[in-house]
MARTI-361893 format. One record per residue: residue number from 0; chain; x, y, z of N, C-alpha, C in turn. Coordinates in pm, 1 decimal. Example, Ala and Ser with C-alpha at 12.3 -4.5 7.8 and 13.67 -1.06 7.14 Angstrom:
   seq   mol        n.x        n.y        n.z       ca.x       ca.y       ca.z        c.x        c.y        c.z
     0     A     1319.0     -569.0      780.0     1230.0     -450.0      780.0     1320.0     -330.0      780.0
     1     A     1285.0     -225.0      708.0     1367.0     -106.0      714.0     1290.0        3.0      787.0
# end
This chain:
   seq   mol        n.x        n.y        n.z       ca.x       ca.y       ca.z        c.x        c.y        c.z
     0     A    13789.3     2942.4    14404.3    13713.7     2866.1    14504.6    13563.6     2882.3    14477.9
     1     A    13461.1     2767.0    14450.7    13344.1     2734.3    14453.6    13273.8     2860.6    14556.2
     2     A    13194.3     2973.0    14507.1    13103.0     3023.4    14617.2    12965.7     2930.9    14635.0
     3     A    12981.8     2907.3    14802.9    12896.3     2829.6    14865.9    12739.5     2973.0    14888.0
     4     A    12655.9     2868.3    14862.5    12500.8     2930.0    14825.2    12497.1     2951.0    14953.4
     5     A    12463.9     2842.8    15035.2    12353.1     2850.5    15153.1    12439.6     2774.0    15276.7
     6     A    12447.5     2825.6    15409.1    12485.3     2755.7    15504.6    12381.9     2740.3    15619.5
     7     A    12349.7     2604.4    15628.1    12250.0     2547.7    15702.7    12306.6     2501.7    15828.5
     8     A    12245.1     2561.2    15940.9    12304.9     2586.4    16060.1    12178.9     2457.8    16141.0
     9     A    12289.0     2347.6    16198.9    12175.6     2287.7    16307.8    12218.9     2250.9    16435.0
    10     A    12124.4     2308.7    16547.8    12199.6     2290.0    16695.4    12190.9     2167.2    16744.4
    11     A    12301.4     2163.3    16804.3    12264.4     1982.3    16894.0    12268.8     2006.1    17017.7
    12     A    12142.9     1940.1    17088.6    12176.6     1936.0    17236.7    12090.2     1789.8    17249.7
    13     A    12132.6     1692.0    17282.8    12058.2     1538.8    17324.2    11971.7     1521.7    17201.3
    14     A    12012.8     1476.6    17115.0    11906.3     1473.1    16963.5    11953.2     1368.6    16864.1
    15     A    11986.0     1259.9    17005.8    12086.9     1116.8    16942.6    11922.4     1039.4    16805.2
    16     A    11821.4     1076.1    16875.9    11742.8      972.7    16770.7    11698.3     1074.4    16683.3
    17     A    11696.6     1217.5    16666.8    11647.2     1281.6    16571.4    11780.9     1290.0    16498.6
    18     A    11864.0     1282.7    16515.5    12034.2     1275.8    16430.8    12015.8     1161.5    16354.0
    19     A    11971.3     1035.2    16409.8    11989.9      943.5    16323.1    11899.3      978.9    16223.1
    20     A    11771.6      978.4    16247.0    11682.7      974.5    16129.5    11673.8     1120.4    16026.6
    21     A    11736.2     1196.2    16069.0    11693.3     1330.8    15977.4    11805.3     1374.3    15930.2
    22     A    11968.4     1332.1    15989.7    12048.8     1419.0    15947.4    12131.1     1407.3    15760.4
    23     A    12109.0     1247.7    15720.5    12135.8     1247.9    15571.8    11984.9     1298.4    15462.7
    24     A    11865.8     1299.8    15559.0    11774.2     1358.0    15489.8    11790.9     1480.1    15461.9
    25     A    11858.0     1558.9    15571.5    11905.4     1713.9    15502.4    12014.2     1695.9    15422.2
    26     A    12065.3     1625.3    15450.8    12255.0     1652.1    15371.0    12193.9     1563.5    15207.7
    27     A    12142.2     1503.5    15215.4    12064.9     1438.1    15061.4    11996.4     1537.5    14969.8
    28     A    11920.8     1602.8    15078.9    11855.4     1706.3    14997.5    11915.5     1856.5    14962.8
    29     A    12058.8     1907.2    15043.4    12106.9     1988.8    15014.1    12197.0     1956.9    14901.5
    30     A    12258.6     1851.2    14863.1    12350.6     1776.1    14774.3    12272.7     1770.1    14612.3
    31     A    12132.5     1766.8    14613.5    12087.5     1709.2    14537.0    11998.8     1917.2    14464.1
    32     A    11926.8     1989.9    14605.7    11864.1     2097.2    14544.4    11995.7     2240.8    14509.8
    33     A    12116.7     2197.6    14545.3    12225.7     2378.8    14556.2    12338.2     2285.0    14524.2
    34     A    12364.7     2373.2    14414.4    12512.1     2310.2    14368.8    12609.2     2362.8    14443.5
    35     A    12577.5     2444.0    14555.2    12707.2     2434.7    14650.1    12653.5     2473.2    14816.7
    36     A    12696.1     2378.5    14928.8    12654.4     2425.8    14999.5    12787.1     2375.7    15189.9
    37     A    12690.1     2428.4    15279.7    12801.2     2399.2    15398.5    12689.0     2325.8    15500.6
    38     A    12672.0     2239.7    15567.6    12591.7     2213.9    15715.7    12706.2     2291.0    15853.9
    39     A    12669.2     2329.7    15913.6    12735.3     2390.7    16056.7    12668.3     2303.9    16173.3
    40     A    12702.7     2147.7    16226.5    12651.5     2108.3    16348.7    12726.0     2190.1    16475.9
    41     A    12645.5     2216.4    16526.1    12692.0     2320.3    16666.9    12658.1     2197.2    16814.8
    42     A    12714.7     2129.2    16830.7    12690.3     2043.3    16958.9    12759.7     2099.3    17123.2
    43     A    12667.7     2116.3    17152.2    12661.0     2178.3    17247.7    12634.2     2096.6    17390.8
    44     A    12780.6     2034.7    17438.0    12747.4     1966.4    17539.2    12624.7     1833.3    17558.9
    45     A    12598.5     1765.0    17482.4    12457.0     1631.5    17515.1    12550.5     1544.0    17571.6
    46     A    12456.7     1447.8    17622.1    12500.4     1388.8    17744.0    12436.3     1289.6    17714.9
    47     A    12340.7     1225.4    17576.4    12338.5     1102.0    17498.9    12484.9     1057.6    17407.0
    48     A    12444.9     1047.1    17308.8    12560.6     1003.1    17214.6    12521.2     1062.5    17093.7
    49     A    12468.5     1190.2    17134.4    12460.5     1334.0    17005.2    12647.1     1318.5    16928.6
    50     A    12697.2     1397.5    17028.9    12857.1     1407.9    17020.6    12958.5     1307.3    16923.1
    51     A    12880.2     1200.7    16933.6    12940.9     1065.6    16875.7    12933.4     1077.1    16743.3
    52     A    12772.1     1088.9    16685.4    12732.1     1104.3    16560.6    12771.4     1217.1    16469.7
    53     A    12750.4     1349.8    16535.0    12794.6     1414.7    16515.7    12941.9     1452.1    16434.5
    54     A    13075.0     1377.3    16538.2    13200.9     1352.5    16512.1    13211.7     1250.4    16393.5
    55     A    13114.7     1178.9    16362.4    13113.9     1067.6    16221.1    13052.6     1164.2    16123.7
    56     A    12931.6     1244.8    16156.8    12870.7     1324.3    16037.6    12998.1     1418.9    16003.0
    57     A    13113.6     1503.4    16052.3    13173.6     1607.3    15996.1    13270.9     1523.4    15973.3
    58     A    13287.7     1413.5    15944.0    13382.1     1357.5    15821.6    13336.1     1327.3    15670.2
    59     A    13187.2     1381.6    15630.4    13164.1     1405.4    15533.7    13183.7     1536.0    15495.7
    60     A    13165.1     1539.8    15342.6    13220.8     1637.9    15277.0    13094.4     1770.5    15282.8
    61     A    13141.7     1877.2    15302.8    13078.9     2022.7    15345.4    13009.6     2042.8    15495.4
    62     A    13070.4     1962.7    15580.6    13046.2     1991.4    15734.8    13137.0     2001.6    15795.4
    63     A    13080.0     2113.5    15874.4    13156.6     2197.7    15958.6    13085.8     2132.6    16125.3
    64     A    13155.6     2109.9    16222.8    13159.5     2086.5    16333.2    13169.2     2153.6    16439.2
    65     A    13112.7     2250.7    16513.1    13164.8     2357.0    16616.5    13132.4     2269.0    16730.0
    66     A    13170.4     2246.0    16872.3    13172.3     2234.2    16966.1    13197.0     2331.5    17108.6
    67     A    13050.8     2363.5    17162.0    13051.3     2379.6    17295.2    13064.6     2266.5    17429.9
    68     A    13156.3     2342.0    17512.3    13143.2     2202.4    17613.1    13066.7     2183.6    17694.8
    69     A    12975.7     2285.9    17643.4    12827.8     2289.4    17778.7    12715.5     2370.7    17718.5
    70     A    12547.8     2331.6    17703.7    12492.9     2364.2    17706.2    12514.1     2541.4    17743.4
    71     A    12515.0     2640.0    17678.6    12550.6     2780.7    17705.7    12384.9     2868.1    17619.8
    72     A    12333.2     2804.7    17573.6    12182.2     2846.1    17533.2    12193.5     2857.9    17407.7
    73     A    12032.1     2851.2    17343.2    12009.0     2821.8    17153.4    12084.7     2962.6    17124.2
    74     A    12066.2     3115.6    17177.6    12123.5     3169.0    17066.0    12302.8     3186.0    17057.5
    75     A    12335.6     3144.0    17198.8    12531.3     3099.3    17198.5    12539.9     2997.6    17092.3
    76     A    12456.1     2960.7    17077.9    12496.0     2831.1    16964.2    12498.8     2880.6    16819.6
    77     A    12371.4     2962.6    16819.6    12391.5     3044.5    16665.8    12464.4     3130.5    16641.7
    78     A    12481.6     3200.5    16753.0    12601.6     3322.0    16719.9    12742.0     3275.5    16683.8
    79     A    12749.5     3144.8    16743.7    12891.5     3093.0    16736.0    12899.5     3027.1    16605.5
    80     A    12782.3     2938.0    16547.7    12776.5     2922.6    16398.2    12773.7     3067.7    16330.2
    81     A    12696.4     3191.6    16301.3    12742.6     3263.4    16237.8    12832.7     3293.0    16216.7
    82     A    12947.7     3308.7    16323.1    13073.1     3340.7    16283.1    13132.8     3276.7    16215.7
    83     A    13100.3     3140.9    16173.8    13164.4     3052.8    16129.8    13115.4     3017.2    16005.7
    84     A    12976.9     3052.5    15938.3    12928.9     3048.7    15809.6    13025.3     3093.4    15643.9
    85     A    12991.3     3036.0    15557.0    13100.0     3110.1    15460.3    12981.8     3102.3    15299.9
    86     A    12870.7     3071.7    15346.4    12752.0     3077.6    15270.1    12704.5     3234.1    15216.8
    87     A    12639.7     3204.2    15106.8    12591.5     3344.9    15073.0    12450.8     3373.2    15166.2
    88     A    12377.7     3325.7    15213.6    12275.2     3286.7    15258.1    12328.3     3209.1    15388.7
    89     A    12234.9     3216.6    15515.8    12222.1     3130.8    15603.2    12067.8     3079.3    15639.8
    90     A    12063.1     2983.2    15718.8    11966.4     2937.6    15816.5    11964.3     2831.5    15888.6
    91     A    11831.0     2833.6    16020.4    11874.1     2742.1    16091.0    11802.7     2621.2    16050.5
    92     A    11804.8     2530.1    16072.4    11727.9     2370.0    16049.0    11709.6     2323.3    16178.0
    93     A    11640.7     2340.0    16239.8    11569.7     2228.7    16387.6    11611.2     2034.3    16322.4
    94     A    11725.7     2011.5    16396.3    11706.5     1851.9    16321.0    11595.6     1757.6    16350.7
    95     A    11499.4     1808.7    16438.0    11358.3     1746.0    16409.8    11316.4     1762.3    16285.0
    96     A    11340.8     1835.5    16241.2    11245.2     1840.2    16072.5    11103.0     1857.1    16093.5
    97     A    11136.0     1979.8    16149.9    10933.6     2034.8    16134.2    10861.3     2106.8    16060.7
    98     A    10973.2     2119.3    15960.8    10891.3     2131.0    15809.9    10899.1     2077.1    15659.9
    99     A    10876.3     2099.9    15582.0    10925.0     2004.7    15452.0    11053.6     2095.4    15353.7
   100     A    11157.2     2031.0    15342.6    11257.5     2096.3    15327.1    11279.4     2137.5    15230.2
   101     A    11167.1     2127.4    15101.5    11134.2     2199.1    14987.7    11127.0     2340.8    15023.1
   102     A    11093.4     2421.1    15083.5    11078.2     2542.8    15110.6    11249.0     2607.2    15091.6
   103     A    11305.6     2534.5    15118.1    11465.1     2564.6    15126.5    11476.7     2651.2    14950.8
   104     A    11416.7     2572.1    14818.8    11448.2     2602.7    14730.9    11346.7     2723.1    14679.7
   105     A    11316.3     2817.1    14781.4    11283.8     2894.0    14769.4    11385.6     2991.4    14695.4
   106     A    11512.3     2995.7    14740.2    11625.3     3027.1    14773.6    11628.8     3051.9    14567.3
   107     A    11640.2     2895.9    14554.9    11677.5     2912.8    14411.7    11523.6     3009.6    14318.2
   108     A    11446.7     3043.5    14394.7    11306.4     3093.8    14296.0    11345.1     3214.5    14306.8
   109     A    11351.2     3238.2    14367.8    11355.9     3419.2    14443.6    11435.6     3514.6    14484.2
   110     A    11434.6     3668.6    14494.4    11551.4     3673.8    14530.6    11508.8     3767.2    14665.9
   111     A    11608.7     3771.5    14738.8    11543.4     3859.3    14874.5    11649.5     3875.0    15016.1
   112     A    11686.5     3938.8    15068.3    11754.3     3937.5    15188.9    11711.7     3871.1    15323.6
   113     A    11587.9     3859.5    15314.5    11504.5     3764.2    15435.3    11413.9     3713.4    15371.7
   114     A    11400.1     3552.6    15424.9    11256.0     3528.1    15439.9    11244.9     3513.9    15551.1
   115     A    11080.2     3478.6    15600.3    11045.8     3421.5    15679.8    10927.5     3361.1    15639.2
   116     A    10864.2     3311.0    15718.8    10734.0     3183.0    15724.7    10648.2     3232.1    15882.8
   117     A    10548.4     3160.4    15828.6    10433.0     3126.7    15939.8    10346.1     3029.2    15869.4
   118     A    10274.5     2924.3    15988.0    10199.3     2873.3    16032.1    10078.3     2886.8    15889.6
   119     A    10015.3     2803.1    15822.7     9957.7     2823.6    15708.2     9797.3     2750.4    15774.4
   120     A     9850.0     2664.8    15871.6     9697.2     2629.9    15932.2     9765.1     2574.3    16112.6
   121     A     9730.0     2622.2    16219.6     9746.8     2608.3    16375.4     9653.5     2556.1    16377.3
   122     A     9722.3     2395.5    16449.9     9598.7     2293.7    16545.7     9641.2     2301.3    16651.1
   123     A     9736.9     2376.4    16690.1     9812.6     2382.6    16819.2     9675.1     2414.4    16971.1
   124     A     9733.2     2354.3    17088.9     9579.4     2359.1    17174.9     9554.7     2537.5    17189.7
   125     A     9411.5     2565.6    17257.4     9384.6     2667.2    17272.1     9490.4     2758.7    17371.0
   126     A     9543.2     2677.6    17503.9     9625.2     2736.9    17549.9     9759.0     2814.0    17460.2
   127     A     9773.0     2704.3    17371.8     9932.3     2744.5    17295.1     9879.6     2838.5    17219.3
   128     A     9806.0     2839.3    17163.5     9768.9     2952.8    17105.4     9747.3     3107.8    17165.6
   129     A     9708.2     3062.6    17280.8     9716.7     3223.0    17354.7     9856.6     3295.9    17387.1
   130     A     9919.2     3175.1    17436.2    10063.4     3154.3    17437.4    10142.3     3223.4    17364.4
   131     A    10148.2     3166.0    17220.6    10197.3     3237.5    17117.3    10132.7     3357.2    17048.3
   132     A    10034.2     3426.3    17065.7     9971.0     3550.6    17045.2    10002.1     3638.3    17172.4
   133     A    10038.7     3612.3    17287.9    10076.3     3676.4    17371.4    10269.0     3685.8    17361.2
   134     A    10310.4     3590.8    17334.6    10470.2     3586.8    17319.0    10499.6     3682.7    17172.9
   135     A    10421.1     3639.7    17054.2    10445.2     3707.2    16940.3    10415.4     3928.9    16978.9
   136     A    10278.1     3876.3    17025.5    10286.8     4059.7    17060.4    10370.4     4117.2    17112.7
   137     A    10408.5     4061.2    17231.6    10577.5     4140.1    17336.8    10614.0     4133.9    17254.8
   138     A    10679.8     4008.0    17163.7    10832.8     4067.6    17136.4    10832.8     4151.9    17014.3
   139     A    10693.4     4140.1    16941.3    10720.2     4227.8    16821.9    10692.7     4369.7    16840.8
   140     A    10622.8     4405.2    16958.5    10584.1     4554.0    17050.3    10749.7     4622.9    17063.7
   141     A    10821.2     4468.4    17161.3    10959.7     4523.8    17228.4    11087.9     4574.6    17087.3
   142     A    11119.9     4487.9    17008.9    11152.1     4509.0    16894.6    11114.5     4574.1    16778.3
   143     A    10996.4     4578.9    16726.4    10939.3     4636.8    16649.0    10926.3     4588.9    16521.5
   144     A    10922.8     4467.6    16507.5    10924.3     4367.1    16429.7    10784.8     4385.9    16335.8
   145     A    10770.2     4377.1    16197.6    10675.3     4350.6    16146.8    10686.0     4202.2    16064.3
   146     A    10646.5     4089.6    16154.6    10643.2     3986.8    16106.9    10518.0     3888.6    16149.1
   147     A    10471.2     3805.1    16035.2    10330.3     3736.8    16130.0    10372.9     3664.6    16230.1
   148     A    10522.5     3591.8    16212.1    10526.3     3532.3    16342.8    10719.6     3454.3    16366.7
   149     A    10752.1     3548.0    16481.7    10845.2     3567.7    16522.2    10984.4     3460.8    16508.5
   150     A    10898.2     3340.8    16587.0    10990.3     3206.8    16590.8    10990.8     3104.1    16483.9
   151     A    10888.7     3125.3    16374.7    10847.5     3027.5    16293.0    10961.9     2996.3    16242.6
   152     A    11027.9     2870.4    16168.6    11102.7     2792.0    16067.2    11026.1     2741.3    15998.6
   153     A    11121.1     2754.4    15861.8    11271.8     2795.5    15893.8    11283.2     2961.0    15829.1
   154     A    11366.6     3029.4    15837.5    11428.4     3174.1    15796.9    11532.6     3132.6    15753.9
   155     A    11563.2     3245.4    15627.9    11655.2     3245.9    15528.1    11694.0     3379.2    15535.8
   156     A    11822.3     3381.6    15602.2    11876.5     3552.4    15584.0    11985.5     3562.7    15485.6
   157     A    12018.4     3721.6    15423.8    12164.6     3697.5    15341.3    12271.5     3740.2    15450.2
   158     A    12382.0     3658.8    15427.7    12456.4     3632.8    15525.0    12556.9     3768.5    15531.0
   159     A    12588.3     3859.6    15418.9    12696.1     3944.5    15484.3    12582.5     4058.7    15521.3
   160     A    12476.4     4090.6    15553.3    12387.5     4197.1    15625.3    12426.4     4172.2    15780.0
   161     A    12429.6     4044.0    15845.4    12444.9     4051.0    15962.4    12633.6     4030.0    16010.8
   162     A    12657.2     3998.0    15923.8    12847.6     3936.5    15958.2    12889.7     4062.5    16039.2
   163     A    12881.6     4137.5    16070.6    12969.3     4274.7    16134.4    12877.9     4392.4    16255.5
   164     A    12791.7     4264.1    16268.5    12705.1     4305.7    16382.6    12698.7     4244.3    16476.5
   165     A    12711.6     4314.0    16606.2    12733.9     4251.4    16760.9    12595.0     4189.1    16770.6
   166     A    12598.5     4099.9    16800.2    12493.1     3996.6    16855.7    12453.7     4002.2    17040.6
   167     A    12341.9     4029.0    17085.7    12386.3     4040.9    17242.2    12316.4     3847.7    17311.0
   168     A    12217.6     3853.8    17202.0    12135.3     3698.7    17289.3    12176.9     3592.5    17308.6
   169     A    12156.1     3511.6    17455.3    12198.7     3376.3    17434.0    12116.4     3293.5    17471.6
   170     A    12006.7     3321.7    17406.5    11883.6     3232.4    17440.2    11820.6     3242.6    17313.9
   171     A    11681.6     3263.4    17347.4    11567.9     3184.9    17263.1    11536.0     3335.2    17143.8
   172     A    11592.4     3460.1    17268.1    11563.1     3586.6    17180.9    11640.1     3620.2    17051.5
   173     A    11696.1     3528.5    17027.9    11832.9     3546.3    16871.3    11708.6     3606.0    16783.6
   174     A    11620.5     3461.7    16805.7    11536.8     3478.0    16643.0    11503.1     3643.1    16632.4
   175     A    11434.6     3705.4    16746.1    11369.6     3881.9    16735.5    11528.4     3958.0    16710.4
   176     A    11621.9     3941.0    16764.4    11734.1     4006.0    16724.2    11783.0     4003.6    16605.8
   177     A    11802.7     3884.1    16507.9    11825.8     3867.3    16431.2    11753.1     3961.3    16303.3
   178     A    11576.6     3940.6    16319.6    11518.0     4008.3    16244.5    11541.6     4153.2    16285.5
   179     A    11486.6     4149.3    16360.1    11571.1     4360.5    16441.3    11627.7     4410.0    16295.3
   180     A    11778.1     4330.3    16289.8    11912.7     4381.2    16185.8    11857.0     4409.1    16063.1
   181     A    11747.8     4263.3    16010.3    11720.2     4261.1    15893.8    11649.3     4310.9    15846.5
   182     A    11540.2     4430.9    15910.5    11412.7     4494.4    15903.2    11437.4     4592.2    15883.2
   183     A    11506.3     4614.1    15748.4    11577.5     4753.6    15760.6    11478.5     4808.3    15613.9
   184     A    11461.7     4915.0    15574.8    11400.3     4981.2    15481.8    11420.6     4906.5    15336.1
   185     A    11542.7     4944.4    15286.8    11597.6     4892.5    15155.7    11595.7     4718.7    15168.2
   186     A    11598.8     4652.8    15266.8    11601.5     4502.8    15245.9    11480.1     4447.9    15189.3
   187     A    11521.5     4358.1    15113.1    11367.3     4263.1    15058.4    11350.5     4178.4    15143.8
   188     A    11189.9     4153.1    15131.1    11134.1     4051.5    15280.9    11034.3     3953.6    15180.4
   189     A    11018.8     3870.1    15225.1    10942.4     3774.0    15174.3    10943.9     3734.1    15275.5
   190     A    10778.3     3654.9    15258.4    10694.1     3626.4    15395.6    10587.7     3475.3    15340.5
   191     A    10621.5     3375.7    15374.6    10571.8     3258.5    15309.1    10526.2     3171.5    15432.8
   192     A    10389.7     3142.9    15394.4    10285.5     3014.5    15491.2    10323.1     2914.3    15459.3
   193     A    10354.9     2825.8    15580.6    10365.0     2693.7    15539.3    10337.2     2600.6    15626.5
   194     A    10298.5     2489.6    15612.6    10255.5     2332.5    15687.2    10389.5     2312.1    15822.2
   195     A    10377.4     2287.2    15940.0    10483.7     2276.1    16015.3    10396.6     2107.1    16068.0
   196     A    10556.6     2026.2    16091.7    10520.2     1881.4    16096.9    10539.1     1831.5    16242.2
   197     A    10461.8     1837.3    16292.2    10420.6     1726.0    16472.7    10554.7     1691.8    16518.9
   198     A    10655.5     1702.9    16595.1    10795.5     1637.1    16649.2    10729.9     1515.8    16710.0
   199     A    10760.7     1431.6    16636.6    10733.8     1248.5    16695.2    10872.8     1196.8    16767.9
   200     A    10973.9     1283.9    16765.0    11083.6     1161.1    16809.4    11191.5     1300.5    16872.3
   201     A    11231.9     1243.7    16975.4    11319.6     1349.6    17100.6    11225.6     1430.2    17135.6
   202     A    11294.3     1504.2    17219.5    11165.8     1605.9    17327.1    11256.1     1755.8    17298.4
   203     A    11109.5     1829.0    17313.5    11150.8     1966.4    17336.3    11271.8     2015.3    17388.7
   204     A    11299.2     2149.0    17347.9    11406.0     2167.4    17436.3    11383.1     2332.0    17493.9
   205     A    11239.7     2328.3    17462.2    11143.0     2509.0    17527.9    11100.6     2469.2    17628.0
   206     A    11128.7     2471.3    17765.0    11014.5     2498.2    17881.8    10977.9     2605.3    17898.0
   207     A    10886.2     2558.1    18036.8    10800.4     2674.3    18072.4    10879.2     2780.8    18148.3
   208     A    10989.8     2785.4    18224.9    11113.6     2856.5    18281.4    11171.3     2926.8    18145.7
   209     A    11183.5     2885.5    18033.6    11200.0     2984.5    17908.0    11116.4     3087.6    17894.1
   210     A    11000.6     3105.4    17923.0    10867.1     3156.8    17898.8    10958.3     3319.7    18003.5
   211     A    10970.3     3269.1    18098.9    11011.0     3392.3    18194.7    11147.5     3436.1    18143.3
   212     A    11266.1     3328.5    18114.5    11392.5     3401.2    18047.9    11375.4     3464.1    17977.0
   213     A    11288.8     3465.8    17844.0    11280.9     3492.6    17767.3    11234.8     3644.1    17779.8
   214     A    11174.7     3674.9    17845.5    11087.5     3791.0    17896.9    11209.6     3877.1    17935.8
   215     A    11341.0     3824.7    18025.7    11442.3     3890.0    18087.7    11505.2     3898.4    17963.4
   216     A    11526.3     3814.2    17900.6    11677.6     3863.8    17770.0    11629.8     3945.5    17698.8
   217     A    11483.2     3918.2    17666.2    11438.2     4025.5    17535.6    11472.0     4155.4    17598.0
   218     A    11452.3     4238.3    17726.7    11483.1     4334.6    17766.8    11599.3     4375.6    17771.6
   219     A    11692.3     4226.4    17838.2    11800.8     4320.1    17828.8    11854.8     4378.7    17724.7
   220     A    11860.6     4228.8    17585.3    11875.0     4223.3    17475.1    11878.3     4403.6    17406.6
   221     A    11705.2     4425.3    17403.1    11691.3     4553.8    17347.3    11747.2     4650.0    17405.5
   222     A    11742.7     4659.6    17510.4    11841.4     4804.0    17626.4    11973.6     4785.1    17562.8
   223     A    12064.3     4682.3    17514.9    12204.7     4659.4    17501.0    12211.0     4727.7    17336.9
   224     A    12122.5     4667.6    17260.5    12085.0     4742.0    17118.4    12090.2     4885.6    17113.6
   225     A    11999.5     4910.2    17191.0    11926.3     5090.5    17250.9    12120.5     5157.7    17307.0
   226     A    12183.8     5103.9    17358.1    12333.1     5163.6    17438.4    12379.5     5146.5    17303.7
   227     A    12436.4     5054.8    17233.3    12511.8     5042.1    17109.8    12506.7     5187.3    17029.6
   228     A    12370.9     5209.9    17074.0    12345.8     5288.8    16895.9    12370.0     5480.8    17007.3
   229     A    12376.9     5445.9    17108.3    12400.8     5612.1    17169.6    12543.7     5645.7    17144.7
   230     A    12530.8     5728.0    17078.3    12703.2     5810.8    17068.8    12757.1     5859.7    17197.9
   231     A    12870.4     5854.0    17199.8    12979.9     5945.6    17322.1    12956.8     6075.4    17305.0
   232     A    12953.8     6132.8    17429.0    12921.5     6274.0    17403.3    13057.3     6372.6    17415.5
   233     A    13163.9     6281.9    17440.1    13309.6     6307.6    17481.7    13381.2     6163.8    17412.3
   234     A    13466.8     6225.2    17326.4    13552.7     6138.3    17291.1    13698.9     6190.8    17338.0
   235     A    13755.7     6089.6    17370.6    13897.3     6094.3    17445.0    14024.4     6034.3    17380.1
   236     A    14124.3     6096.5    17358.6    14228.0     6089.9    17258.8    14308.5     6000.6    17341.2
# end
């Protein structure tokens, strides 16, 4: 059996006009840069005609289809694609396409257990910017993350480092959890700037009510990490 390189993970929630226009632009360009690869659409309850497209895209060849029947949050969606990856490599793809998907063939330049990216030039307004210098400090304070910047896409992890690790997030905190695992001594990191592209078509799916979840999961998140790793002080036969 063909070992598959890279499995490119993308969430759906209401993303009927960014599906149309972006989703053979990835599947063109994964076909054409990795001689072997998987897409994972994770649709998650939309209430356009995401679901529809979707069910026509995984009748092509190397897609995988997971279905939630309800919106359950971005990182229920990834955790439930990880389990389901069979790539040597994973990552996620925003099907907005907010970056240029050349970066993907990083993959083939280099070799490394993580990448990540940041921001190579922010026009973002002054508010967002405080925003994200205040969001990036918590969570990399709470975690202990040494990364320039937390949420950026896309990230490239190797996929059996995390396969056998409990996942606790079901929100926005995956991305700091995720790195958590991968920030380990012996892992290689690569850390690459790059151009991120304006979302012209569908709407966000971050409010400002995330801003405060986010604040609650990261805690619990890490406290649940912090219990995992305490031994029994009594084991019972």
């Amino acid at each position: 059996m063909k070992k598959i390189i890279i499995s490119v993970i993308i969430p759906i929630y209401n993303e009927e006009s960014s599906l149309k226009r972006n989703f053979y632009k990835i599947y063109k360009f994964l076909n054409k840069s990795f001689s072997s690869f998987e897409i994972i659409l994770i649709e998650s309850g939309s209430t356009d005609k995401s679901n529809l497209l979707c069910a026509k895209f995984s009748r092509l060849k190397y897609i995988k289809l997971l279905i939630q029947k309800k919106r359950e949050g971005f990182g229920s969606a990834i955790k439930l694609a990880i389990k389901n990856i069979s790539g040597e490599f994973f990552c996620v793809v925003p099907i907005d396409l907010c970056f240029n998907l050349e970066i993907l063939n990083t993959l083939n330049k280099k070799k490394f257990d993580l990448l990540t990216t940041y921001r190579a030039k922010d026009n973002r307004s002054f508010f967002r910017l405080v925003q994200s210098v205040i969001y990036n400090t918590y969570i990399k304070f709470i975690f202990g993350l040494n990364v320039k910047s937390v949420n950026s896409v896309p990230k490239i992890y190797k996929s059996k480092l995390i396969k056998n690790k409990k996942l606790y997030s079901l929100g926005w905190t995956i991305d700091a959890e995720l790195l958590y695992h991968y920030q380990k001594k012996d892992n290689k990191h690569e850390e690459l700037p790059i151009n991120l592209i304006q979302r012209k078509f569908g709407n966000s799916k971050v409010k400002y009510i995330d801003i405060v979840n986010i604040i609650f999961d990261s805690l619990i998140v890490r406290f649940m990490i912090y219990i995992s790793k305490i031994k029994p002080l009594f084991k019972f036969s």
